[in-house]
C-alpha positions in Angstrom: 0.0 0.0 0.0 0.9 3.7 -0.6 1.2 5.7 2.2 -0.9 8.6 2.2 -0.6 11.3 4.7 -4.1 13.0 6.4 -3.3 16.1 4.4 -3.6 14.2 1.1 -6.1 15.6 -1.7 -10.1 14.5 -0.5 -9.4 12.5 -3.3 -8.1 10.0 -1.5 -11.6 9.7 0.0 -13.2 7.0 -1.6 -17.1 8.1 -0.5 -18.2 4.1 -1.5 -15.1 3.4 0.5 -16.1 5.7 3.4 -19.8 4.5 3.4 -19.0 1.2 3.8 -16.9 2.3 6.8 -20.1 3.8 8.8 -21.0 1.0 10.2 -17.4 0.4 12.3 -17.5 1.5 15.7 -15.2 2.5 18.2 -16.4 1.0 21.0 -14.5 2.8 23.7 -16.3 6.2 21.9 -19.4 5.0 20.1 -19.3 6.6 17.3 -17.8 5.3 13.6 -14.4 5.4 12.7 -15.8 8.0 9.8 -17.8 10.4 12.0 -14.5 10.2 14.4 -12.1 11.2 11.5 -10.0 8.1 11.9 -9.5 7.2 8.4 -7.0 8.8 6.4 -7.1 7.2 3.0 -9.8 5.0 1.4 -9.7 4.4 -2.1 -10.2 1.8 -4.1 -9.4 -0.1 -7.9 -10.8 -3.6 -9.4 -8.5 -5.5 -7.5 -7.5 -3.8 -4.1 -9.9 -1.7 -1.2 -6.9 0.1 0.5 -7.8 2.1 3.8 -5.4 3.7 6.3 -6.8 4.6 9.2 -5.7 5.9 13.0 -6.8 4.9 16.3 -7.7 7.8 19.3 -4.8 6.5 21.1 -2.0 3.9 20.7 -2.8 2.6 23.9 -6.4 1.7 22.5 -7.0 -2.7 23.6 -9.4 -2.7 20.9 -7.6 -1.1 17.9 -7.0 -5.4 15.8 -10.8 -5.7 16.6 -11.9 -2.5 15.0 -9.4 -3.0 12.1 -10.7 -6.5 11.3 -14.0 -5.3 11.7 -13.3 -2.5 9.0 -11.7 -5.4 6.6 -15.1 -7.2 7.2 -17.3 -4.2 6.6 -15.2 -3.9 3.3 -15.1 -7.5 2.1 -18.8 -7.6 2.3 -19.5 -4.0 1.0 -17.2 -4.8 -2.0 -17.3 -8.8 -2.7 -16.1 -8.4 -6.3 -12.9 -6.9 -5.3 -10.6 -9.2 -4.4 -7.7 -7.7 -2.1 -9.1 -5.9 1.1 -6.4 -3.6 2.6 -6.8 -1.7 6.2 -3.4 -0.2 7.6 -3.0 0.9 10.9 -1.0 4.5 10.7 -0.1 7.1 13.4 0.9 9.8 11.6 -0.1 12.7 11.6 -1.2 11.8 15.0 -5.2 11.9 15.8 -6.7 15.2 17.5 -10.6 15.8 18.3 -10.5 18.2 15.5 -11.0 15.7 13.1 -14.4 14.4 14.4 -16.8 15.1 11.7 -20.1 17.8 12.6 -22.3 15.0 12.5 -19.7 12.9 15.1 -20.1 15.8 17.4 -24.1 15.8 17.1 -24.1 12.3 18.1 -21.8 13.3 21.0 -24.2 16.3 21.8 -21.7 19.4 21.1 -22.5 22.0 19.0 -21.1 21.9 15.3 -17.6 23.8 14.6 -18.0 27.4 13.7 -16.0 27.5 10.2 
């Protein structure tokens, strides 16, 4: 996989990719890896879904769980394609500022001012 850095073009944003992701939760937060801003790359070709996506904290016990669960999500959102790719990066390192408006509805806080 190509590493691709958060500050990559939103190109690199797959939205089939991302809407396939909803559905993975961080259980420790309860919202979706999307809405928390955890996923840095999605994209995808005919033959590979390749995803790079962060955790809230290194330390986090469930971080294999919610990256299998983000290769299953996948593999059953796209069963023609057959190489499923998740990557676990830590850089740039994850912030709260990355939590999406509708991720900070859920958590009850007002949307971001832009």
């Amino acid at each position: 996989m190509t590493t691709l850095s958060a500050s990559s073009p939103a190109d690199t944003l797959d939205p089939d990719v991302m809407d396939g992701l909803k559905d993975v939760i961080d259980p420790e937060v309860g919202l979706s890896v999307v809405d928390l801003g955890l996923v840095y790359a999605a994209r995808r070709t005919d033959d590979v879904v390749e995803v790079e996506l962060t955790l809230t904290a290194r330390a986090c016990p469930l971080g294999e769980m919610i990256l299998e669960d983000a290769r299953d999500a996948l593999a059953e959102r796209f069963p023609a394609i057959p190489h499923i790719d998740v990557a676990l990066v830590w850089d740039p390192p994850w912030d709260p500022d990355r939590i999406t408006d509708r991720g900070l509805a859920l958590l009850g806080r007002p949307p971001r001012t832009r």
